[in-house]
N, CA, C and O atoms as a Tinker XYZ file with bonds, in Angstrom:
   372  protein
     1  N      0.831000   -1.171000    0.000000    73     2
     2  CA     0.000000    0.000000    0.000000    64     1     3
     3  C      0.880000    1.239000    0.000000    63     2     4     5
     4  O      1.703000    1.580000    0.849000    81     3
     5  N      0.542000    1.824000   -1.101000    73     3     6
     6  CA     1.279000    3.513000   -1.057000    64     5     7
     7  C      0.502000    4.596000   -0.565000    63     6     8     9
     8  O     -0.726000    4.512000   -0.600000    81     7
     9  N      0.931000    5.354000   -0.221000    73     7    10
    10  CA     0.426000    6.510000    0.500000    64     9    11
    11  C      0.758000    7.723000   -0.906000    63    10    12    13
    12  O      1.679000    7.527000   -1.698000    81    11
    13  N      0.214000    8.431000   -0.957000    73    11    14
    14  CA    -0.287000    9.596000   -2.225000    64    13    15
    15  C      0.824000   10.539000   -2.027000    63    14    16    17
    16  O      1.668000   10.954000   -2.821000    81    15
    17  N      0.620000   10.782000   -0.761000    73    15    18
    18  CA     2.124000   12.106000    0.118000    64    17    19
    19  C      3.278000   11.750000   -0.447000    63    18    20    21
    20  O      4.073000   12.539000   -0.957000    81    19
    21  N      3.436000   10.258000   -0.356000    73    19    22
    22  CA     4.900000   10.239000   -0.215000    64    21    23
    23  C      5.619000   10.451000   -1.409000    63    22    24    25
    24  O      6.799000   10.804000   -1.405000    81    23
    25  N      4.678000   10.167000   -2.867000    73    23    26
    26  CA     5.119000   10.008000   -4.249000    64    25    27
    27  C      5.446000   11.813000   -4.341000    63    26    28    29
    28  O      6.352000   12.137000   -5.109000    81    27
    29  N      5.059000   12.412000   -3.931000    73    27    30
    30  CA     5.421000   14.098000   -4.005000    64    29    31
    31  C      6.375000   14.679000   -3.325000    63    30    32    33
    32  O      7.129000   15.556000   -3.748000    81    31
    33  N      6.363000   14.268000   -2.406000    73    31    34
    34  CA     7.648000   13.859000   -1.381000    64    33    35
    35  C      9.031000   13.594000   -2.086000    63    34    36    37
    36  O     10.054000   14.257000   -1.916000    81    35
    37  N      8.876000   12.510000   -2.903000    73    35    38
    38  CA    10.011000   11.621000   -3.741000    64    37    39
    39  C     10.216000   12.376000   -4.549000    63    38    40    41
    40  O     11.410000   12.676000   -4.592000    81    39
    41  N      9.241000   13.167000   -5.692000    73    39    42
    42  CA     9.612000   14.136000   -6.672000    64    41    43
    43  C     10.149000   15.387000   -6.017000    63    42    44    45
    44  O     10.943000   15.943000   -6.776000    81    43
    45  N     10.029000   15.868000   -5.149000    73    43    46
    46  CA    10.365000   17.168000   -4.715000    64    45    47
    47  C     12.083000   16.948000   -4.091000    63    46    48    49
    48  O     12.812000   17.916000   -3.872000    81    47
    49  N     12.511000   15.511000   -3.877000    73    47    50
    50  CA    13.437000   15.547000   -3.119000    64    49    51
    51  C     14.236000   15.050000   -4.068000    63    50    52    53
    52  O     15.420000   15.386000   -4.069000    81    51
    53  N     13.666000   14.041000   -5.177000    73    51    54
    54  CA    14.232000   14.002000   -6.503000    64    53    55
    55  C     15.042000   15.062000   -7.260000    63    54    56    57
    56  O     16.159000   15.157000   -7.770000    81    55
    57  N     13.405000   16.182000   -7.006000    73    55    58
    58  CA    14.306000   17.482000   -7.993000    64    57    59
    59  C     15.347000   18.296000   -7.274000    63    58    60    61
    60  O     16.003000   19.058000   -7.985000    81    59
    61  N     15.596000   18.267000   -6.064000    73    59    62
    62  CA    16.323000   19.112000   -5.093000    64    61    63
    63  C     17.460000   18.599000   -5.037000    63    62    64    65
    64  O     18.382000   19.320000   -4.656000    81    63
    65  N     17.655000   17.586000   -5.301000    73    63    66
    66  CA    18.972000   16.369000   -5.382000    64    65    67
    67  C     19.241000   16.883000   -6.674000    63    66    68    69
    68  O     20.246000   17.587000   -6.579000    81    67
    69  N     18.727000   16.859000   -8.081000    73    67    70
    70  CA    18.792000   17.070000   -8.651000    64    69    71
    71  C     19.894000   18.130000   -9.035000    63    70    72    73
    72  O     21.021000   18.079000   -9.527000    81    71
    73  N     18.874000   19.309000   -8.493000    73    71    74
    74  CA    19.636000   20.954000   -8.682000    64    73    75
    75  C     20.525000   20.997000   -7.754000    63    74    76    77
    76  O     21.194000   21.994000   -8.027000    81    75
    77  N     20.915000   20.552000   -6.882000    73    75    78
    78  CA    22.118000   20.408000   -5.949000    64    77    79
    79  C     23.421000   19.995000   -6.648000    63    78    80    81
    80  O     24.549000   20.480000   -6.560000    81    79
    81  N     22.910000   18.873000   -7.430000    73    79    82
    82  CA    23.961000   18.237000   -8.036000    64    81    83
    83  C     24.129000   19.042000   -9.846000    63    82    84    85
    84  O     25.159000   19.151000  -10.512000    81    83
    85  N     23.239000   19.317000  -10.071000    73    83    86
    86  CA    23.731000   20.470000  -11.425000    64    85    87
    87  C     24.004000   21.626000  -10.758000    63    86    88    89
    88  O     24.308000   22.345000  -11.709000    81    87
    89  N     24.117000   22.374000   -9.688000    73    87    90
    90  CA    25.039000   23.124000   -9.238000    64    89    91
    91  C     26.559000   23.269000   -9.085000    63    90    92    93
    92  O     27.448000   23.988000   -9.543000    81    91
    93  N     26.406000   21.979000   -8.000000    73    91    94
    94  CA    27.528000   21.563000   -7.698000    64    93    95
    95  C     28.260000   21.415000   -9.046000    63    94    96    97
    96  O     29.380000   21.922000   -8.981000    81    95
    97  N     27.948000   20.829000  -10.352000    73    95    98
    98  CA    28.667000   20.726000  -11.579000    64    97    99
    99  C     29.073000   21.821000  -12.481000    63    98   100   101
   100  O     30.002000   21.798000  -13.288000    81    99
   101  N     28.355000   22.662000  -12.266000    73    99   102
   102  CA    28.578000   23.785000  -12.916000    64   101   103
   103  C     29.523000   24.620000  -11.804000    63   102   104   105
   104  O     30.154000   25.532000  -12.338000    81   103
   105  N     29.654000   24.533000  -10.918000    73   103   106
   106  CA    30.730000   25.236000   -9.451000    64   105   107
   107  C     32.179000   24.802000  -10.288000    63   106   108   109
   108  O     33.215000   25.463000  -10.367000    81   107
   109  N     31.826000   23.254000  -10.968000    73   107   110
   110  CA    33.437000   22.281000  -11.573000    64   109   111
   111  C     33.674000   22.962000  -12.629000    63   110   112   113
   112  O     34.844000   22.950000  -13.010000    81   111
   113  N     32.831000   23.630000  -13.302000    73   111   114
   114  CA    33.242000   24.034000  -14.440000    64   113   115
   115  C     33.826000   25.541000  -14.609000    63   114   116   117
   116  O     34.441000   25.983000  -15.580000    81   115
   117  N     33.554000   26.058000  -13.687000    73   115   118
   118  CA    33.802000   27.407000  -13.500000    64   117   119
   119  C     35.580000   27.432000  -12.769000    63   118   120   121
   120  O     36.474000   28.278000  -12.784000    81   119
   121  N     35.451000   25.997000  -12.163000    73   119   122
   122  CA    36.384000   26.904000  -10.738000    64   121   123
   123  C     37.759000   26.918000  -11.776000    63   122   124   125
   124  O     37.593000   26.579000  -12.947000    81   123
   125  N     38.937000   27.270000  -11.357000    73   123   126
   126  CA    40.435000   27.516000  -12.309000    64   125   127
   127  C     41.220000   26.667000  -10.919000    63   126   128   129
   128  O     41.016000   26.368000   -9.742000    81   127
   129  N     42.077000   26.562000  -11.837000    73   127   130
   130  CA    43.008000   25.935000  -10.724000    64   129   131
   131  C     44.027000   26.966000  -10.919000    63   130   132   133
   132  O     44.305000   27.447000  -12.017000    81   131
   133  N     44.836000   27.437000   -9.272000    73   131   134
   134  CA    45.865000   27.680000   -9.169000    64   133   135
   135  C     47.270000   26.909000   -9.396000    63   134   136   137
   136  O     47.466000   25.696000   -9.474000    81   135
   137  N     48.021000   27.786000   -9.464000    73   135   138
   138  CA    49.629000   27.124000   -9.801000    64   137   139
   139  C     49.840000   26.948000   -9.062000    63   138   140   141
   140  O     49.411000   27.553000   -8.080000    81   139
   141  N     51.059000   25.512000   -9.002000    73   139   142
   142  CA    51.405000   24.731000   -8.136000    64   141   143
   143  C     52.654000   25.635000   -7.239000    63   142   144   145
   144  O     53.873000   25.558000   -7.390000    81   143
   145  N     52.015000   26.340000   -6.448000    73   143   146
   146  CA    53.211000   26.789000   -5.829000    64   145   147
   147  C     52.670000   27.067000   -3.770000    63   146   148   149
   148  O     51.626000   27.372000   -3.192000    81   147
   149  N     53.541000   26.865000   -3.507000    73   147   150
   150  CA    53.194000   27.067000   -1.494000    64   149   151
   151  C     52.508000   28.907000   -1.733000    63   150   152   153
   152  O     52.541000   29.803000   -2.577000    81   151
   153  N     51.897000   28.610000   -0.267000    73   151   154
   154  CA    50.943000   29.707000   -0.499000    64   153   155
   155  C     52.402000   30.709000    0.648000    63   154   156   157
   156  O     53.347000   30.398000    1.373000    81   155
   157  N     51.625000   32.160000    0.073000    73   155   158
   158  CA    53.262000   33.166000    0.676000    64   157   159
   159  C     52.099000   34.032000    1.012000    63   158   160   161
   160  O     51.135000   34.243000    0.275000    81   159
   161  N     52.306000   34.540000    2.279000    73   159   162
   162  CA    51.634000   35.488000    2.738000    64   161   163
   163  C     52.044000   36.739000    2.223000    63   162   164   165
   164  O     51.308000   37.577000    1.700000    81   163
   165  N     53.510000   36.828000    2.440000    73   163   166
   166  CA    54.082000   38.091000    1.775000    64   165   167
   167  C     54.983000   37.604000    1.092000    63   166   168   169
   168  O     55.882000   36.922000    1.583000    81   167
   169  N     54.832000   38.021000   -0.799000    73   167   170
   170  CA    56.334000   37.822000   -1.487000    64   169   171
   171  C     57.452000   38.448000   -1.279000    63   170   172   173
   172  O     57.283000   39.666000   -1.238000    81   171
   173  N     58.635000   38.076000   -1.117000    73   171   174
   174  CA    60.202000   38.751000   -0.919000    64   173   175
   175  C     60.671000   38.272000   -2.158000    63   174   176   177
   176  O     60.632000   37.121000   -2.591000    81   175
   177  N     61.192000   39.463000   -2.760000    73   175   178
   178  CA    62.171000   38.976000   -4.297000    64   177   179
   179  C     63.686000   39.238000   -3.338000    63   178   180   181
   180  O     63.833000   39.790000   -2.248000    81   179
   181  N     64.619000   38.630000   -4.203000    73   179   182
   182  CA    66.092000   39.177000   -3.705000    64   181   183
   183  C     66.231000   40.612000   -3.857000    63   182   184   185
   184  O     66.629000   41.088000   -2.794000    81   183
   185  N     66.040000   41.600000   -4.864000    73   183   186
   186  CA    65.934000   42.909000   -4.808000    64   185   187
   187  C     65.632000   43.756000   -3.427000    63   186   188   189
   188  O     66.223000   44.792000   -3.125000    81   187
   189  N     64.479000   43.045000   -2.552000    73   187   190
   190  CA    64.096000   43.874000   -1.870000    64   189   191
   191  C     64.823000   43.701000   -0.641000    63   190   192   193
   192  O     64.716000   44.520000    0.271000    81   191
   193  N     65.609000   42.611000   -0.558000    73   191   194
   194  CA    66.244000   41.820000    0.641000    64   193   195
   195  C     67.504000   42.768000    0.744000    63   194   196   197
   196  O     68.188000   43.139000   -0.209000    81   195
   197  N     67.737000   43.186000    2.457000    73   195   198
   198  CA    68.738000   44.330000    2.450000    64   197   199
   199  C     70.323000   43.010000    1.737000    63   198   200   201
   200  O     70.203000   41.859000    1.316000    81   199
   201  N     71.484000   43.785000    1.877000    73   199   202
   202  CA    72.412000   43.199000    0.947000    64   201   203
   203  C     73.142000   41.877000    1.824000    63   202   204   205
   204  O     73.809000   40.983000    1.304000    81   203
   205  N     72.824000   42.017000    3.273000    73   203   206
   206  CA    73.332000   40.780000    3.903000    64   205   207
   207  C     73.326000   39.656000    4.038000    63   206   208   209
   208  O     74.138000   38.804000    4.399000    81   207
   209  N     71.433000   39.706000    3.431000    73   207   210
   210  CA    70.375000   38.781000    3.297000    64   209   211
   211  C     70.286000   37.868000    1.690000    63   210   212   213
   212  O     69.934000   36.698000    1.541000    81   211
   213  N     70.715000   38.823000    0.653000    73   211   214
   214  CA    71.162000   38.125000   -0.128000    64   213   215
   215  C     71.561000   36.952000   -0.578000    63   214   216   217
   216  O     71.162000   36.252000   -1.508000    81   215
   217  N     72.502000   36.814000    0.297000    73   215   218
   218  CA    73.681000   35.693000   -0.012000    64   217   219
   219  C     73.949000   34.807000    0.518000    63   218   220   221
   220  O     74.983000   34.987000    1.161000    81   219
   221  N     73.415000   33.523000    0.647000    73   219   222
   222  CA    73.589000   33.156000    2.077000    64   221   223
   223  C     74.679000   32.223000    2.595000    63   222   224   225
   224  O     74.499000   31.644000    3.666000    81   223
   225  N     75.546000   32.085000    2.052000    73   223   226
   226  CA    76.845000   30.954000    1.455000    64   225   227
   227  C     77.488000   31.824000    3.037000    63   226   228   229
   228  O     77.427000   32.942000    3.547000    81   227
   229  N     77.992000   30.694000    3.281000    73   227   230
   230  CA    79.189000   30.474000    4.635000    64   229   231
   231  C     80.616000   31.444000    3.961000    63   230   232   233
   232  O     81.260000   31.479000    2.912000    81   231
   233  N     80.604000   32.057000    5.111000    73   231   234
   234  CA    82.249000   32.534000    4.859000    64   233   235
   235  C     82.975000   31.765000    5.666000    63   234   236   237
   236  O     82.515000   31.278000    6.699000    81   235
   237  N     84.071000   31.609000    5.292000    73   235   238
   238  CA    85.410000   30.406000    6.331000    64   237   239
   239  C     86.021000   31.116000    7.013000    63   238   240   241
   240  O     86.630000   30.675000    7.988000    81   239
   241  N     86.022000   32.343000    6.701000    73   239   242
   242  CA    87.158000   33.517000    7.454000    64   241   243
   243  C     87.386000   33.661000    9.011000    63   242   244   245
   244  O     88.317000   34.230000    9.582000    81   243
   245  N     85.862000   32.733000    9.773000    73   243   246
   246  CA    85.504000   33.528000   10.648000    64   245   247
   247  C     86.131000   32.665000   12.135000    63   246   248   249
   248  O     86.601000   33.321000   13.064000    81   247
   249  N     86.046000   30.996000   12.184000    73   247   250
   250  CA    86.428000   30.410000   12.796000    64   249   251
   251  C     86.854000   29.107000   12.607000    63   250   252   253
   252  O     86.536000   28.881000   11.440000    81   251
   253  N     87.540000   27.818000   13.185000    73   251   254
   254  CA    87.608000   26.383000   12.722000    64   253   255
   255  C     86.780000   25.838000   13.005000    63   254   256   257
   256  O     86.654000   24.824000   12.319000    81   255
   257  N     85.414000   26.078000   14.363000    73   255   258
   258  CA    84.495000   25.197000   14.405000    64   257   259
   259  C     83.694000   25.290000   13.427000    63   258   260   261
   260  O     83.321000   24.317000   12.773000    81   259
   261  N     83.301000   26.617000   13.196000    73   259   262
   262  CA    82.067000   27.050000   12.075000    64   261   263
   263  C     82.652000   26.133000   11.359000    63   262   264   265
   264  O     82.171000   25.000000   11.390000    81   263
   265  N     83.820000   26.400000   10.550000    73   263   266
   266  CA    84.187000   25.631000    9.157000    64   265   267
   267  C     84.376000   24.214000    8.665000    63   266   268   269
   268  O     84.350000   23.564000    7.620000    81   267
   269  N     84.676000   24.009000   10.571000    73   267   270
   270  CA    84.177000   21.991000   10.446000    64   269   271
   271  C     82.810000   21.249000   10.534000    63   270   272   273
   272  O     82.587000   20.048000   10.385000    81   271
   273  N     81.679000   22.593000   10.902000    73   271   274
   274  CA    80.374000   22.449000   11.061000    64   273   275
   275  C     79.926000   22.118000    9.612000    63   274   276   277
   276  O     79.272000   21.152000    9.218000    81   275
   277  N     80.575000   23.429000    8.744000    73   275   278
   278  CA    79.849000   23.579000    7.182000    64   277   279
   279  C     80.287000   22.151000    6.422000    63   278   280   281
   280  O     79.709000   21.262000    5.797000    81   279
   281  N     81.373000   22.398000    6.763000    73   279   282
   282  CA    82.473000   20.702000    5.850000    64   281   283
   283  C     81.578000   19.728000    5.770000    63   282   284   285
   284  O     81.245000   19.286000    4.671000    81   283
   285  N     80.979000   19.184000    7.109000    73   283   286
   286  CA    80.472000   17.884000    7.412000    64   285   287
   287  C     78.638000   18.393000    6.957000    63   286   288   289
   288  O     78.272000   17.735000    5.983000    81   287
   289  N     78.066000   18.903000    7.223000    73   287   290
   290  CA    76.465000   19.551000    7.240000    64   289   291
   291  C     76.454000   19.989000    6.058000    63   290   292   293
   292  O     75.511000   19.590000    5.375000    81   291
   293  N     77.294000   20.784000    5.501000    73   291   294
   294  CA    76.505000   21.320000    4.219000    64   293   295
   295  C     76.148000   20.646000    3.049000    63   294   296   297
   296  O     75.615000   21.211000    2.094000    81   295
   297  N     76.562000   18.856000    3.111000    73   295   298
   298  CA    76.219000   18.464000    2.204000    64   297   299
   299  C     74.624000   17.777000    2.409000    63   298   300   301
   300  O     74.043000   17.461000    1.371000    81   299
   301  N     74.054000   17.590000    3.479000    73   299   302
   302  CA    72.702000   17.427000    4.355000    64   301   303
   303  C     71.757000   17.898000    3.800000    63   302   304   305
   304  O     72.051000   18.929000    3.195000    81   303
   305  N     70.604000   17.571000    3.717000    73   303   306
   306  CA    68.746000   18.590000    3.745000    64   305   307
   307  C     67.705000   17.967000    4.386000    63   306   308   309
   308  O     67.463000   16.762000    4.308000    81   307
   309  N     67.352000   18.431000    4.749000    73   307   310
   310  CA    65.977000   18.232000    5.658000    64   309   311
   311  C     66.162000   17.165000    6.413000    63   310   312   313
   312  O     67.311000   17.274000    6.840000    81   311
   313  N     65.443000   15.701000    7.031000    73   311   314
   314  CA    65.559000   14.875000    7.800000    64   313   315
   315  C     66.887000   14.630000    8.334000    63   314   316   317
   316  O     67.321000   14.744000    9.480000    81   315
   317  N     67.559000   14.185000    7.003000    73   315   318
   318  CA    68.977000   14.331000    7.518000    64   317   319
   319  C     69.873000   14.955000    7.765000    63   318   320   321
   320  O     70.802000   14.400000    8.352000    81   319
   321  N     69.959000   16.196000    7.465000    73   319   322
   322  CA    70.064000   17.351000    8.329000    64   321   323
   323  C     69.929000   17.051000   10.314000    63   322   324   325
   324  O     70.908000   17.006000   11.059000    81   323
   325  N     68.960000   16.944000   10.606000    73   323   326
   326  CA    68.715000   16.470000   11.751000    64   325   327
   327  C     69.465000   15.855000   12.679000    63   326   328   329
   328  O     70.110000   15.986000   13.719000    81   327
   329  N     68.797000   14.534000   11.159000    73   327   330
   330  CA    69.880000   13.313000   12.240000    64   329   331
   331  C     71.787000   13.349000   12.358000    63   330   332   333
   332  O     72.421000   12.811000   13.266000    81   331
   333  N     72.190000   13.866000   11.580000    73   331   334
   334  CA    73.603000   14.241000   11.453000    64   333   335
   335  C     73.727000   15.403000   12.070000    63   334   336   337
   336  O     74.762000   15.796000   11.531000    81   335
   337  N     73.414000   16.266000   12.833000    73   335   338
   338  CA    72.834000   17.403000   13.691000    64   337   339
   339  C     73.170000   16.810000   14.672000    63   338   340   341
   340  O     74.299000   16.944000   15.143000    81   339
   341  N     72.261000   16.028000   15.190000    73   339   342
   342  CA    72.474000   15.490000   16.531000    64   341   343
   343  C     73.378000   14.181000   16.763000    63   342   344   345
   344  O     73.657000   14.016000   17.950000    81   343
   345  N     73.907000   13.195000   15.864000    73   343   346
   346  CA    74.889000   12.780000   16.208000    64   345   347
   347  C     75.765000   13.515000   16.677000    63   346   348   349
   348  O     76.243000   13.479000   17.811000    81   347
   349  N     76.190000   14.729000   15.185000    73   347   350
   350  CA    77.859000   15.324000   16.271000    64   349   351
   351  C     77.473000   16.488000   18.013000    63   350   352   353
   352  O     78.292000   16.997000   18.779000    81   351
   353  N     76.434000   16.510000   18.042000    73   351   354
   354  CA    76.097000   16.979000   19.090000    64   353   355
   355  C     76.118000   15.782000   20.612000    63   354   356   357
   356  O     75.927000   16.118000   21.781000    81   355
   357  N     76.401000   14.419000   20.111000    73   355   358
   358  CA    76.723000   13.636000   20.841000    64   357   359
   359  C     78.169000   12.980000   20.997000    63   358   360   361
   360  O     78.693000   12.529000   22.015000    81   359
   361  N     78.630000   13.051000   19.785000    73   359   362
   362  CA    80.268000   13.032000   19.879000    64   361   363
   363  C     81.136000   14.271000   20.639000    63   362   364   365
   364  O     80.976000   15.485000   20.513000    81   363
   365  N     82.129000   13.520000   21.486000    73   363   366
   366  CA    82.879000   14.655000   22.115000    64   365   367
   367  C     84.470000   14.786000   21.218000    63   366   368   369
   368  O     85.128000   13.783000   20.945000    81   367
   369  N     84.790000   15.829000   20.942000    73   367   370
   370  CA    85.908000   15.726000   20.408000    64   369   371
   371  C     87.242000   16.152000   21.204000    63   370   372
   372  O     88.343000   16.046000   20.664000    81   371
């Protein structure tokens, strides 16, 4: 046994599903994609960077620890960076 309500019910929620979902498709067609790049709150070019900031390469001039720090680390990035970080921070020399 069907009830009369409910078949109007079904069309109304039919069509609402409906236009939800041809919305939602037309939202796909519109949207653009951005370029693949990290989001920057504020851009810095090198130009604007005072002249110290520039450059960022080690000078040797300055001491022997610094320069046995750079020797061994500067060939490192990210994770391992770290972990070779804290080994020589556990070696005593």
């Amino acid at each position: 046994m069907k009830i009369q309500g409910s078949s109007v019910a079904d069309k109304k929620r039919s069509q609402s599903t409906f236009s939800v979902a041809t919305r939602f498709c037309q939202n796909l067609l519109n949207f653009k994609r951005k370029s693949n790049e990290p989001f920057r709150r504020v851009t810095i070019t090198k130009d604007s960077l005072p002249a110290k900031f520039k450059d960022n390469s080690y000078n040797k001039s300055h001491d022997q620890w610094g320069a046995k720090a750079h020797e061994s680390l500067s060939k490192v990035q990210g994770k391992g960076f770290r972990h070779e970080k804290t080994k020589k921070k556990k070696v005593e020399d």
